[in-house]
C-alpha positions as CSV (number, residue, x, y, z in Angstrom):
1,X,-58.6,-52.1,10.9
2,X,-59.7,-49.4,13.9
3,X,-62.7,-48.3,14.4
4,X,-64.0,-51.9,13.1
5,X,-65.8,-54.8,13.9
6,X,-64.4,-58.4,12.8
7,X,-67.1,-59.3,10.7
8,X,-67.2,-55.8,8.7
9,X,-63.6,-57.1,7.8
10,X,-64.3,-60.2,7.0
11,X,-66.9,-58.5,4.9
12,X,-64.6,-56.9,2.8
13,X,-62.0,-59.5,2.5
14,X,-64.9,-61.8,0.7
15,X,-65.8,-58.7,-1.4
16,X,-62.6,-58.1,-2.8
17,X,-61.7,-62.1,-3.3
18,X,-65.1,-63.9,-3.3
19,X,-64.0,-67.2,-5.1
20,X,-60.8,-68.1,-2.6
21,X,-61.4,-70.6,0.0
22,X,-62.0,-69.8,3.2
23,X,-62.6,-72.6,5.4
24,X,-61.6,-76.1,4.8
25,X,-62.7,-79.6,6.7
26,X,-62.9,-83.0,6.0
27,X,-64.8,-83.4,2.4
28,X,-65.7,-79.7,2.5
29,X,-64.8,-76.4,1.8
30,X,-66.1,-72.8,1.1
31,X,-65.4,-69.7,-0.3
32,X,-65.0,-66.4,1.0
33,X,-67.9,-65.4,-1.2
34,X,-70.2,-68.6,-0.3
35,X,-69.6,-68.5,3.1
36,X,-70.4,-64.5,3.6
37,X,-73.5,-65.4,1.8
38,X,-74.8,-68.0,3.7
39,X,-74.2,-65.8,7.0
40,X,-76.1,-63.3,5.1
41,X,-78.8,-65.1,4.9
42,X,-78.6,-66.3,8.7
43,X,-78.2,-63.0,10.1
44,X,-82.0,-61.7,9.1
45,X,-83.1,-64.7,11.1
46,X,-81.5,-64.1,14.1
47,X,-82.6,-59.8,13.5
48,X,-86.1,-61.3,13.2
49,X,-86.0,-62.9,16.4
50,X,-84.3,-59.9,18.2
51,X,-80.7,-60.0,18.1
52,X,-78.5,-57.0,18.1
53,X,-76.0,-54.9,20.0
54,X,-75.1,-56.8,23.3
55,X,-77.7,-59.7,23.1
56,X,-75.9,-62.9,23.5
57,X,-76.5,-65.5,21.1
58,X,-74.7,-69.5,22.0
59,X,-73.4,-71.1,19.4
60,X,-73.8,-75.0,19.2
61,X,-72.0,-76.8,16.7
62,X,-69.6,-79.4,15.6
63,X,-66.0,-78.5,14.7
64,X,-66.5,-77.5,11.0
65,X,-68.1,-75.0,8.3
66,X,-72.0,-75.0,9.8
67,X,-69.7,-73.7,13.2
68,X,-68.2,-70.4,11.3
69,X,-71.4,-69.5,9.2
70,X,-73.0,-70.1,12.5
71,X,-70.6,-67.4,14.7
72,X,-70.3,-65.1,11.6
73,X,-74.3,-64.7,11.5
74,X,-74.2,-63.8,14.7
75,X,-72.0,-61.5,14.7
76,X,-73.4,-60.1,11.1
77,X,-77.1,-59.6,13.4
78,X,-75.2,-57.7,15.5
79,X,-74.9,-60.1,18.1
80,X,-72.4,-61.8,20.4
81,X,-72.2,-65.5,20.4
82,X,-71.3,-67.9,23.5
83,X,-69.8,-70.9,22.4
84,X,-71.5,-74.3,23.7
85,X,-69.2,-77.3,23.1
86,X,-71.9,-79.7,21.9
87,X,-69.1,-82.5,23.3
88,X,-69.8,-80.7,26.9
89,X,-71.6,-83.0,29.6
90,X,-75.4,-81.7,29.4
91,X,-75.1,-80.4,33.1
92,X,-72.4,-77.7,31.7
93,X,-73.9,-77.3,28.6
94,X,-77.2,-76.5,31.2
95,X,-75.2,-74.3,33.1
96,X,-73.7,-72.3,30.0
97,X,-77.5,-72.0,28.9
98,X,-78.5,-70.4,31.9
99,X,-75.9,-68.3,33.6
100,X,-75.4,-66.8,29.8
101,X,-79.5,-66.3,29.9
102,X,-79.2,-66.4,26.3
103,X,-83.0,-66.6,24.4
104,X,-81.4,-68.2,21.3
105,X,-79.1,-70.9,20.6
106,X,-77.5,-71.3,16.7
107,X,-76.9,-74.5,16.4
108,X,-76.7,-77.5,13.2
109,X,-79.3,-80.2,13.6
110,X,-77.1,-83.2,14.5
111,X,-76.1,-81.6,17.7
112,X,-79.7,-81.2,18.8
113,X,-80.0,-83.8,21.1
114,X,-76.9,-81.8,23.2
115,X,-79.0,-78.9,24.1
116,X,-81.8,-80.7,25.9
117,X,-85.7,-79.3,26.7
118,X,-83.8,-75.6,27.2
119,X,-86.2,-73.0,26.3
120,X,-84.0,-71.0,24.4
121,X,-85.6,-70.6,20.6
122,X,-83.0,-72.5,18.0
123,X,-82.3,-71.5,14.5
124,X,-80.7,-74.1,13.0
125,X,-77.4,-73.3,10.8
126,X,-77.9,-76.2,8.0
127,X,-81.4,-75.4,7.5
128,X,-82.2,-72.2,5.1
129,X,-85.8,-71.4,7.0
130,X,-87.4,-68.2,5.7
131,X,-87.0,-65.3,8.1
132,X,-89.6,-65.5,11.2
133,X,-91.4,-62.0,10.5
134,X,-90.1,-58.7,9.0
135,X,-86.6,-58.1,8.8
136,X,-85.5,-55.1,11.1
137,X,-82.9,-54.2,9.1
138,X,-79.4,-54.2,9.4
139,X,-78.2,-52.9,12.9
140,X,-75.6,-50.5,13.8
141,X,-72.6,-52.4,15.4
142,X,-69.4,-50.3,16.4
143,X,-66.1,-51.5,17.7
144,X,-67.5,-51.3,21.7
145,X,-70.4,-53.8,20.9
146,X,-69.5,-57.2,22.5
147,X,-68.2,-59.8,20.2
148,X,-67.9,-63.3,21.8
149,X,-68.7,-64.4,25.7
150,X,-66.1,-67.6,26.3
151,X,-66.3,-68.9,30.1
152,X,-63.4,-69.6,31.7
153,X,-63.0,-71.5,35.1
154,X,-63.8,-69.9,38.3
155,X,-61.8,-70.5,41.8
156,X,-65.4,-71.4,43.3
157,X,-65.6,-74.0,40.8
158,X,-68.3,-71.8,38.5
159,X,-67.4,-70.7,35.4
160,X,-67.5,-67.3,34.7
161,X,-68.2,-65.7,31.0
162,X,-65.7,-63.0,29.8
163,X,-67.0,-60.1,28.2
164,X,-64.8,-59.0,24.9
165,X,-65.8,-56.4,22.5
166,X,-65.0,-56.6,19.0
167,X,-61.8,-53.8,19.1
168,X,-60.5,-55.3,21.7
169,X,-60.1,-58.1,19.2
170,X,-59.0,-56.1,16.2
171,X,-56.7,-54.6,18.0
172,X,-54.9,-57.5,18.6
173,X,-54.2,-58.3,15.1
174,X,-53.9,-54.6,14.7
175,X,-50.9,-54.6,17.0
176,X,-49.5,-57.6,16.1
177,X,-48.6,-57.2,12.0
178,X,-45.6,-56.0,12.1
179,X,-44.7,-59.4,14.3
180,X,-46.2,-62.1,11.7
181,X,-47.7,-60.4,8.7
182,X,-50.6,-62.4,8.1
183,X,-51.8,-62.5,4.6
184,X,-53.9,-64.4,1.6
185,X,-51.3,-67.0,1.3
186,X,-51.4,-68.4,4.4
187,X,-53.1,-71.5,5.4
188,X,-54.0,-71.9,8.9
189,X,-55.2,-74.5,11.5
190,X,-58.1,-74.2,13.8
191,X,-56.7,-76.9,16.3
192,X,-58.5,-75.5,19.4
193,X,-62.3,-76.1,20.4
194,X,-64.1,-72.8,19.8
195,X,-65.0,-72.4,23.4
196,X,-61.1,-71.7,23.9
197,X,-60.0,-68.1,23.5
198,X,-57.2,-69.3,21.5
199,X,-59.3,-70.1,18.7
200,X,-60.7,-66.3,18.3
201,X,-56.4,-65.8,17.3
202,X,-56.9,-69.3,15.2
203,X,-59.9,-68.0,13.2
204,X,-59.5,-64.2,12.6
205,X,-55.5,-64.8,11.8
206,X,-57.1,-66.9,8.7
207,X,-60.2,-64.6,7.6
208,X,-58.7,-61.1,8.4
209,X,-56.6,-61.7,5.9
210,X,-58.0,-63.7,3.4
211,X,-55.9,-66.5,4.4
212,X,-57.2,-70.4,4.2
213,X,-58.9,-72.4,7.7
214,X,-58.5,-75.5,8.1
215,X,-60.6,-76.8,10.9
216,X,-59.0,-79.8,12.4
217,X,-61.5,-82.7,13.1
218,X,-61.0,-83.7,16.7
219,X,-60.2,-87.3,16.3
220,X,-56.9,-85.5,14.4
221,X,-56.2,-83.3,16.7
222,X,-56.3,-86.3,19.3
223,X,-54.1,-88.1,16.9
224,X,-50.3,-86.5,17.1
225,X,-49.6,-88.9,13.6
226,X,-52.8,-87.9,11.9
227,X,-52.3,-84.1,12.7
228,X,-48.9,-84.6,11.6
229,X,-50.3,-86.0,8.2
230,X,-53.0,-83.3,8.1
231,X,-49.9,-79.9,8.2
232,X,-48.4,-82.2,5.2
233,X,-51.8,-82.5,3.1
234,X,-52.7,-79.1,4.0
235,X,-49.4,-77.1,3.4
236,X,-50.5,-75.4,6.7
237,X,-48.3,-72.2,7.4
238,X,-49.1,-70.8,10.8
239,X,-49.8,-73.1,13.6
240,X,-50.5,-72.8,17.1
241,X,-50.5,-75.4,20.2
242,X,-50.3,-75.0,23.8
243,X,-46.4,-76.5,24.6
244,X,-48.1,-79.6,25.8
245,X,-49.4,-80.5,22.7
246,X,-46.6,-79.5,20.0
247,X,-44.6,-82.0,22.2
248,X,-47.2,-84.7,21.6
249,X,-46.5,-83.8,17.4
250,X,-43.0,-83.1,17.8
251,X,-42.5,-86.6,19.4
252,X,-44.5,-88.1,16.7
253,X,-42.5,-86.3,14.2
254,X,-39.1,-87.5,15.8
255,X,-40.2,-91.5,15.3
256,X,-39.8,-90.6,11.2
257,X,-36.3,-91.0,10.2
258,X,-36.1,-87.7,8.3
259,X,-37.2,-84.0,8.8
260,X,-40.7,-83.9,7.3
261,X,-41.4,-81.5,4.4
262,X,-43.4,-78.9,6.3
263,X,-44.7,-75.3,5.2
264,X,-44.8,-73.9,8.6
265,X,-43.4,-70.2,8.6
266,X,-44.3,-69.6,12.1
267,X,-45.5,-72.1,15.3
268,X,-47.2,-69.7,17.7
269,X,-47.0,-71.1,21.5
270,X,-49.9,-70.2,23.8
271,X,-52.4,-71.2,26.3
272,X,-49.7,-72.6,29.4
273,X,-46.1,-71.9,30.6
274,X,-43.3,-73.0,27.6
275,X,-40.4,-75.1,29.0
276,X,-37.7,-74.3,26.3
277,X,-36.1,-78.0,27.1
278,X,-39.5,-79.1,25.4
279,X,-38.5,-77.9,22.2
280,X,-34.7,-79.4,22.0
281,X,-35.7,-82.5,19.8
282,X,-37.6,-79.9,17.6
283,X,-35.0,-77.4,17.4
284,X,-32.5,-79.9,16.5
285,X,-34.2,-81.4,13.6
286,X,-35.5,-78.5,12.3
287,X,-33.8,-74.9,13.6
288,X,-35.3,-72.1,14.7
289,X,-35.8,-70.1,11.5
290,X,-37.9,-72.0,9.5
291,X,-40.6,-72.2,10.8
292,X,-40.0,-69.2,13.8
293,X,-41.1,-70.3,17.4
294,X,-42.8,-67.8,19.1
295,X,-44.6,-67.6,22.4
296,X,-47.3,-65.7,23.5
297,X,-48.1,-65.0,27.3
298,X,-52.0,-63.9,28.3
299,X,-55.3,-64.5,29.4
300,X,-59.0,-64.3,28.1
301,X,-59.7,-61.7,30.0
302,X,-56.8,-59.7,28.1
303,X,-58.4,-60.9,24.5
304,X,-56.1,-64.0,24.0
305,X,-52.4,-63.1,23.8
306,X,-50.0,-60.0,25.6
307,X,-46.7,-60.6,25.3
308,X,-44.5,-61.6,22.1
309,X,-41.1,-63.4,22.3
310,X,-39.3,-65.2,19.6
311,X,-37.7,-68.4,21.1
312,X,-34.2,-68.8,19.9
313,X,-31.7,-72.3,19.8
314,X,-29.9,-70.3,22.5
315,X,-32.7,-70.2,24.8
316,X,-32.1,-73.6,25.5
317,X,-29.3,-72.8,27.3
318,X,-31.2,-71.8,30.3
319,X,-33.7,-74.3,30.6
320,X,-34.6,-72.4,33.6
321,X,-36.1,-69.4,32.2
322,X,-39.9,-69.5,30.6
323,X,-39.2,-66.7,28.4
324,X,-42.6,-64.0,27.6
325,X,-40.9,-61.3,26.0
326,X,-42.0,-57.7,25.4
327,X,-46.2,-56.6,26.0
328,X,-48.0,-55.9,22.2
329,X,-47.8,-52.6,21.7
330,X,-51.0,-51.2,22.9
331,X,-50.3,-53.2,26.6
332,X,-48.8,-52.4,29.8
333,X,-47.2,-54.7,32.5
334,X,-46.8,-54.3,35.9
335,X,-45.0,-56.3,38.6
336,X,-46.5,-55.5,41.8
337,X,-46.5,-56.7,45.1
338,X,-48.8,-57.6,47.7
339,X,-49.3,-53.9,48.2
340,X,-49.9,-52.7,44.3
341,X,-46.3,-51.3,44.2
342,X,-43.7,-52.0,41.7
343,X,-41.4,-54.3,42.1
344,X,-37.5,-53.8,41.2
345,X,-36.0,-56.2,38.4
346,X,-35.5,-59.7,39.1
347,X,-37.9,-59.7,42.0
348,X,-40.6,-62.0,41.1
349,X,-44.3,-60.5,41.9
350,X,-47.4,-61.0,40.1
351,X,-48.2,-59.5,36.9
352,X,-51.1,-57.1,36.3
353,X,-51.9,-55.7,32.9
354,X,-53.3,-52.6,31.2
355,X,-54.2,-51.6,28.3
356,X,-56.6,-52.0,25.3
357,X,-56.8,-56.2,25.5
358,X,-58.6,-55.7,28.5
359,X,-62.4,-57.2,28.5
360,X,-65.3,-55.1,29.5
361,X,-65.1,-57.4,32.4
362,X,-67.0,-60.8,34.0
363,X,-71.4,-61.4,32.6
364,X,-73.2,-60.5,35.5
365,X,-70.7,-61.2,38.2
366,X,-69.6,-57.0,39.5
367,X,-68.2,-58.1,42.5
368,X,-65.6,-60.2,40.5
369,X,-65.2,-57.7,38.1
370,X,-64.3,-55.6,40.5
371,X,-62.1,-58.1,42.7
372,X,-60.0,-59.0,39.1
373,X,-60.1,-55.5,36.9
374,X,-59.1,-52.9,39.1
375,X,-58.7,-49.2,38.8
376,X,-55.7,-47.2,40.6
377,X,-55.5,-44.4,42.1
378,X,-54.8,-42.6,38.9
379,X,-57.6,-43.9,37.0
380,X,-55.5,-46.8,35.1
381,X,-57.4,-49.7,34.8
382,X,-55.3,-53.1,35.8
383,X,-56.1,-56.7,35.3
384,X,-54.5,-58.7,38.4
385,X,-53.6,-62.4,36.3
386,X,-53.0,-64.4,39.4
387,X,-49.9,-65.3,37.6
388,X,-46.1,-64.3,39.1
389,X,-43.7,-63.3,36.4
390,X,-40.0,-61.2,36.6
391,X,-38.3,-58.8,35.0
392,X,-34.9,-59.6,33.2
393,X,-31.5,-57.8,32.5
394,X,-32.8,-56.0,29.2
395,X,-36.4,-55.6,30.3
396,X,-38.0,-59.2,28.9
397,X,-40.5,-60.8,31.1
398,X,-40.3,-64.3,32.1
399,X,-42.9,-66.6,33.6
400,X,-42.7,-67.9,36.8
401,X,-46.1,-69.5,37.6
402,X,-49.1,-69.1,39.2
403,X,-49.3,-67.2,42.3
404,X,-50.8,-70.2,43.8
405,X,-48.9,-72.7,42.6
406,X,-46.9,-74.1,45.5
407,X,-47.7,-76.7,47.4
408,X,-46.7,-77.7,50.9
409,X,-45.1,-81.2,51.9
410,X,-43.9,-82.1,55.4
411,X,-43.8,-78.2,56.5
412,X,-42.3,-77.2,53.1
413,X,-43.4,-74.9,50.5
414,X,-42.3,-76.5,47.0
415,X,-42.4,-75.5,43.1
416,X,-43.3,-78.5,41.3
417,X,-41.6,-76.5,38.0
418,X,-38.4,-77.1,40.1
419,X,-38.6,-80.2,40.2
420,X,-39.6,-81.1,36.1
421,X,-36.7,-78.7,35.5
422,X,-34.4,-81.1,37.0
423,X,-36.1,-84.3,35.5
424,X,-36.0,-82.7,32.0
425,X,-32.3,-82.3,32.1
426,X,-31.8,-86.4,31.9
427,X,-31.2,-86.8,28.0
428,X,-33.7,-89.6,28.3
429,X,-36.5,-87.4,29.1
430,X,-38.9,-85.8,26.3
431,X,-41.9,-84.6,29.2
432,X,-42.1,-84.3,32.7
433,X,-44.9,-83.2,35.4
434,X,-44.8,-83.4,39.0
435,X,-47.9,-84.0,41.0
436,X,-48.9,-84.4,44.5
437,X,-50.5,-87.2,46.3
438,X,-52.2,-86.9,49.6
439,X,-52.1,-90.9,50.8
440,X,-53.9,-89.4,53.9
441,X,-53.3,-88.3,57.8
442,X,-50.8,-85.7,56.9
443,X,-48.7,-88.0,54.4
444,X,-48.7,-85.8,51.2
445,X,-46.0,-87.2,48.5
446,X,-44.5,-86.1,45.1
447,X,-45.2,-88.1,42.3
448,X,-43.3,-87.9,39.1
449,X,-44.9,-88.5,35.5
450,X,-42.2,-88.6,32.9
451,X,-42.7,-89.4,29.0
452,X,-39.5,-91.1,27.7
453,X,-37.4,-89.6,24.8
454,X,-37.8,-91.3,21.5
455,X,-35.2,-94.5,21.6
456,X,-34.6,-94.3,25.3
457,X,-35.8,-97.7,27.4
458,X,-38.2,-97.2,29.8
459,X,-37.3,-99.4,32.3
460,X,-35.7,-100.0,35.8
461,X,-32.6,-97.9,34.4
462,X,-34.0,-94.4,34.0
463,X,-35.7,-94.7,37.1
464,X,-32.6,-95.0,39.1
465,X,-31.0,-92.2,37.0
466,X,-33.9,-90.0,38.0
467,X,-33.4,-91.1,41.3
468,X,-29.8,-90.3,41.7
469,X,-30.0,-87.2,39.8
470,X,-33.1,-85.5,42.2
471,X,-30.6,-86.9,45.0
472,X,-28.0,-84.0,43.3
473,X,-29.7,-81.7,42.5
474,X,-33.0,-81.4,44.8
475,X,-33.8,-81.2,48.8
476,X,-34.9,-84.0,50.5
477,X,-38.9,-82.7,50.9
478,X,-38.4,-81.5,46.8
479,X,-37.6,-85.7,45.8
480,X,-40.4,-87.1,44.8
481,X,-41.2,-90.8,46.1
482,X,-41.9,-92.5,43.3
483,X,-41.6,-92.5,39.3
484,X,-44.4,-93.5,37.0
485,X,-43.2,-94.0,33.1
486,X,-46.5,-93.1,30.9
487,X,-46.4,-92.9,27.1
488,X,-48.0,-89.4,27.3
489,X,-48.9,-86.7,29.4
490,X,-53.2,-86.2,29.4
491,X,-54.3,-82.6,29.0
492,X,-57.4,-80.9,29.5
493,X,-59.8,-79.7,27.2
494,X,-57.8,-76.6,26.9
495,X,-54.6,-78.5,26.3
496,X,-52.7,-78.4,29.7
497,X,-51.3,-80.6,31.0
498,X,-53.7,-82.9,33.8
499,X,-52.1,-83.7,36.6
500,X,-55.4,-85.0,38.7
501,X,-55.8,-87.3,35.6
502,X,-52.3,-88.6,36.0
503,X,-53.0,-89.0,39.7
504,X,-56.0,-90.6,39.4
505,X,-53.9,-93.3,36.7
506,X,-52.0,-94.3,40.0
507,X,-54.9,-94.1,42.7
508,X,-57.6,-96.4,40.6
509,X,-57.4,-100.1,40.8
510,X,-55.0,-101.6,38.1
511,X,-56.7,-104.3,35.6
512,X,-56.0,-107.6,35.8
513,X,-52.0,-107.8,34.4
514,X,-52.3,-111.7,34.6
515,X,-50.8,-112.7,30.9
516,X,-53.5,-115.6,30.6
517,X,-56.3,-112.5,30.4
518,X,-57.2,-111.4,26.5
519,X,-56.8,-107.8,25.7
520,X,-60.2,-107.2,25.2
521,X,-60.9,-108.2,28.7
522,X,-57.9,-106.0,30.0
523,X,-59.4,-102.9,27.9
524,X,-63.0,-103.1,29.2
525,X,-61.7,-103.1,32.4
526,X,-59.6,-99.7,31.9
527,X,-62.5,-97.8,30.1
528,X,-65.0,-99.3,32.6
529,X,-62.7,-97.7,35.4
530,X,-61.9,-94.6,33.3
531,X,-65.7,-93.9,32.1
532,X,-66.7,-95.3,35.7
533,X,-69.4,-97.8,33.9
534,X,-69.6,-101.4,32.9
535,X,-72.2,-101.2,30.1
536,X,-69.8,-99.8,27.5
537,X,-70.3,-102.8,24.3
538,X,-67.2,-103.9,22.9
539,X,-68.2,-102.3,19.6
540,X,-69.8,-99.3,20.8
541,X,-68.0,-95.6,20.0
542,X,-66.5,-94.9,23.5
543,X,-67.8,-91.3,22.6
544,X,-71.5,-92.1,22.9
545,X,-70.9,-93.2,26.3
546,X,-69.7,-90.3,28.0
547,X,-65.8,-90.8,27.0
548,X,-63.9,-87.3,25.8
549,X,-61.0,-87.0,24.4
550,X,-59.1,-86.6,27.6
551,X,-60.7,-89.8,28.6
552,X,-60.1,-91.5,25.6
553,X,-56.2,-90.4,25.9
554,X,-56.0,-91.7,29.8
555,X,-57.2,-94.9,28.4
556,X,-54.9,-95.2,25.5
557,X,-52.1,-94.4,28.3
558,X,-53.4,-96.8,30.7
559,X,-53.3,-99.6,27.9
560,X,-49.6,-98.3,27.4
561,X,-48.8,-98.9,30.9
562,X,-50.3,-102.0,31.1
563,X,-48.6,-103.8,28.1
564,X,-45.5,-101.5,27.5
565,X,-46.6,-100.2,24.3
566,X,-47.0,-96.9,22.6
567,X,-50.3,-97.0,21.2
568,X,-51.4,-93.4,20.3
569,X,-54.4,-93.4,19.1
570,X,-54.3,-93.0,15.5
571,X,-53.7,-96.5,14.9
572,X,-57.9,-96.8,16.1
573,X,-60.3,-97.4,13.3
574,X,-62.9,-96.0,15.9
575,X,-63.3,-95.7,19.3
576,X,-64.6,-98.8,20.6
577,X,-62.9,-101.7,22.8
578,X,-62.9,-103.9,20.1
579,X,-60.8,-101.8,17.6
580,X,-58.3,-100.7,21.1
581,X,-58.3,-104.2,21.9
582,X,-57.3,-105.1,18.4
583,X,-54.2,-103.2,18.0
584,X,-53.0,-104.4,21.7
585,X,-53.1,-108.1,20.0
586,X,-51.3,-106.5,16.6
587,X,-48.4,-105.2,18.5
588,X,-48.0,-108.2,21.2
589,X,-47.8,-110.2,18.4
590,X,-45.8,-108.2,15.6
């Protein structure tokens, strides 16, 4: 693959096997052959209206096959594309417009109401216009042209695009054959948005290959049963999910009496730090052979993943250790300390790395660039991660956490990780995640957020264990003051874990609990107080009035909490207060 671009690959993988499917949704798929055509015919468009070598092109589309035609033309004109989640508020989706100063936008036409009165020329995927003038001609793209912009978050609150060429992508896969041997038999999910670097590794590990997509609608992948369904139906091989997802599925999983009939040859770990505990209901039921667990440590601004480690049964053994494993080939790491000097083994420092995953660096923002990729005395190039890792007998990296990551309560620094460590080891335990609450004048508390295991009671009993076992095992300022049993842990968009969101559960004014109140009276409350508006209609999609899915899941939770159920979502017809409220009155009265 060297000295290539990912779509020249692509290229040749629909020359060679034109009629097998390359991207599946819901009631659709396409061939490598159709689907190469269709970008084909795209990219003149977008030549027409100037695209080429480093011009940045968004990309505006709904999870599905008008999204991949739409980022292949791109990258076919020569272009880069910057994804625009069409689900984005339209202040974000301003922001992206502008920072990125892109003059085009590809996007499909039932998304156009998301991109507002920007000035930014559209060509829309789903409609085959002719070409708008004389085709220039097909331009010449090499490996250092740029292929995608994704913005990450910034520490001043702005996001910042990342700038990655297209070897710097290629490389990765390049690297990383030996490790999973991707090939034409695979099927594999594309569970992340597109705006997440972890979908680059989602897309290309499917179409470098000439391997099957399967793009995962986002009411699924909201949905731990229907996901579940969907890796049946689909016969998917390869899967990756950020920890705090897979446990969502593997819990799901766990509620059917026997192992399910999976395909999966490898789950591939990513995105946020990997508790091994997590994966003890998993490993149990299933091994660790079939499929392989494997998790990947890295950043977007190192091209998606840079470490490799197989997780093993014995792993769980030390619950302790966030195992990362050994760089990809092509990588360096480097434990250094405040000072830029290595650090000796076992000493925990934060992790820069070098190499050929490194991006060209931040759009339009040299001072960061300079701030995050920095150059030593010696002319190696070094991204600083912010994130603190160690070195173990045998040379393995483990995580540790961010650099920033401690907190300070009543005069003492604390690791929250310390604390969930501790929680986890209670049998009765399937997720934990310790957040702070600052109730004002000085009196900042611990507040603990644990998902009970499948079959263990959540009531006053496990809070008292939890208790008396924080009382063994944890200082005085490292106990947190108070326990809150939720039916799930909220992520983000990216799939982390949100602790502000399980905060903000505890802080907001409860609905009325009074048993005389309907449901459907007790659910408008909680998605008036979650979507922080009263005009929502009962039987109006929650989505069309500014819910996500991250809100949709803190109101499923809150439900939980309110009526001690286990609603997950999937049980929803749609997402309305009528259908929610529905299934509340199903299971009170079942």
């Amino acid at each position: 693959m060297t000295g290539r671009c990912l779509h020249q690959i692509f290229a040749e993988r629909a020359r060679s096997q034109p009629g097998r499917i390359a991207v599946s949704a819901p009631g659709v798929e396409i061939s490598y052959g159709e689907l190469d055509a269709r970008a084909n015919r795209l990219a003149p468009r977008l030549r027409a209206m100037g695209v080429g070598p480093g011009v940045l092109v968004g990309l505006c589309a709904d999870r599905g096959v008008e999204m991949i035609v739409g980022l292949l033309g791109i990258l076919k004109a020569g272009g880069a594309y910057v994804p625009i989640d069409p689900a984005y508020p339209a202040k974000r989706i301003e922001y992206l417009l502008e920072d990125s100063g892109v003059a085009t936008v590809v996007a499909e036409s039932r998304v156009a109401g998301a991109l507002g009165d920007h000035k930014a020329a559209i060509v829309w995927i789903d409609r085959d216009d002719p070409a708008l003038g004389e085709d220039p001609g097909t331009p010449e793209v090499t490996d250092s042209d740029l292929a995608y912009v994704i913005y990450t978050s910034g520490s001043t609150g702005a996001p910042k695009g990342v700038l990655v060429e297209h070897r710097n992508a290629v490389r990765l896969f390049e690297r990383t054959e030996p490790w999973f041997e991707f090939d034409e038999n695979d099927v594999v999910t594309m569970f992340h948005s597109v705006s997440f670097d972890f979908s680059v590794w989602e897309i290309w590990s499917a179409l470098l290959y000439g391997g099957r997509l399967v793009i995962v609608p986002a009411p699924t992948a909201r949905s731990p049963e229907a996901f579940r369904e969907l890796l049946l139906a689909e016969g998917v091989t390869v899967l990756s999910q950020t920890p705090s997802a897979f446990r969502h599925l593997a819990a799901a999983d766990a509620r059917r009496r026997e192992p399910s009939p999976f395909r999966l040859r490898r789950v591939v770990f990513g995105g946020e730090r990997l508790d091994v505990e997590v994966l003890r209901p998993w490993v149990a039921r299933y091994g660790d052979e079939k499929p392989e667990l494997v998790n990947m440590y890295g950043i977007t601004e190192t091209t998606v993943h840079v470490t490799y480690r197989r997780v093993f049964e014995r792993d769980l053994d030390h619950p302790e250790v966030s195992p990362i494993g050994v760089p990809i080939p092509d990588l360096g790491l480097h434990l250094l300390d405040a000072g830029r000097r290595p650090v000796p083994d076992g000493v925990a420092a934060e992790l820069y790395v070098s190499g050929a995953g490194l991006a060209r660096g931040y759009l339009d923002r040299p001072r960061l660039t300079a701030e995050r990729f920095v150059v030593t005395g010696d002319g190696t190039r070094l991204y600083r991660t912010g994130d603190l890792a160690v070195r173990l007998p045998g040379g393995e990296l483990a995580y540790v956490g961010r650099a920033d990551d401690q907190i300070k309560v009543r005069g003492f620094r604390v690791e929250p990780r310390e604390i969930e460590l501790c929680l986890l080891g209670d049998p009765g335990i399937a997720g934990a995640v310790v957040a702070v609450r600052d109730y004002g004048e000085g009196d900042v508390r611990l507040l603990a957020f644990v998902v009970p295991a499948p079959g263990t009671e959540p009531d006053a009993g496990l809070t008292r264990r939890l208790t008396a076992r924080a009382a063994e095992e944890l200082p005085v300022h490292a106990r947190p003051s108070n326990y809150h049993i939720v039916a799930e842990i909220p992520m983000t968009v990216q799939g982390k874990a949100d602790r502000g969101a399980l905060v903000d559960q505890v802080t907001r004014p409860a609905a009325d609990s009074a048993p005389s109140v309907p449901p459907i009276q007790v659910v408008r409350r909680i998605v008036a107080s979650v979507l922080d508006r009263d005009d929502v209609p009962p039987g109006a999609d929650l989505f069309d009035y500014g819910a996500t899915s991250l809100a949709l899941t803190r109101i499923i939770a809150q439900v939980n909490e309110h009526y001690g159920l286990a609603l997950t979502g999937g049980e929803l017809e749609e997402a309305s207060v009528e259908s929610l409220a529905s299934c509340v009155g199903e299971r009170l009265n079942a």
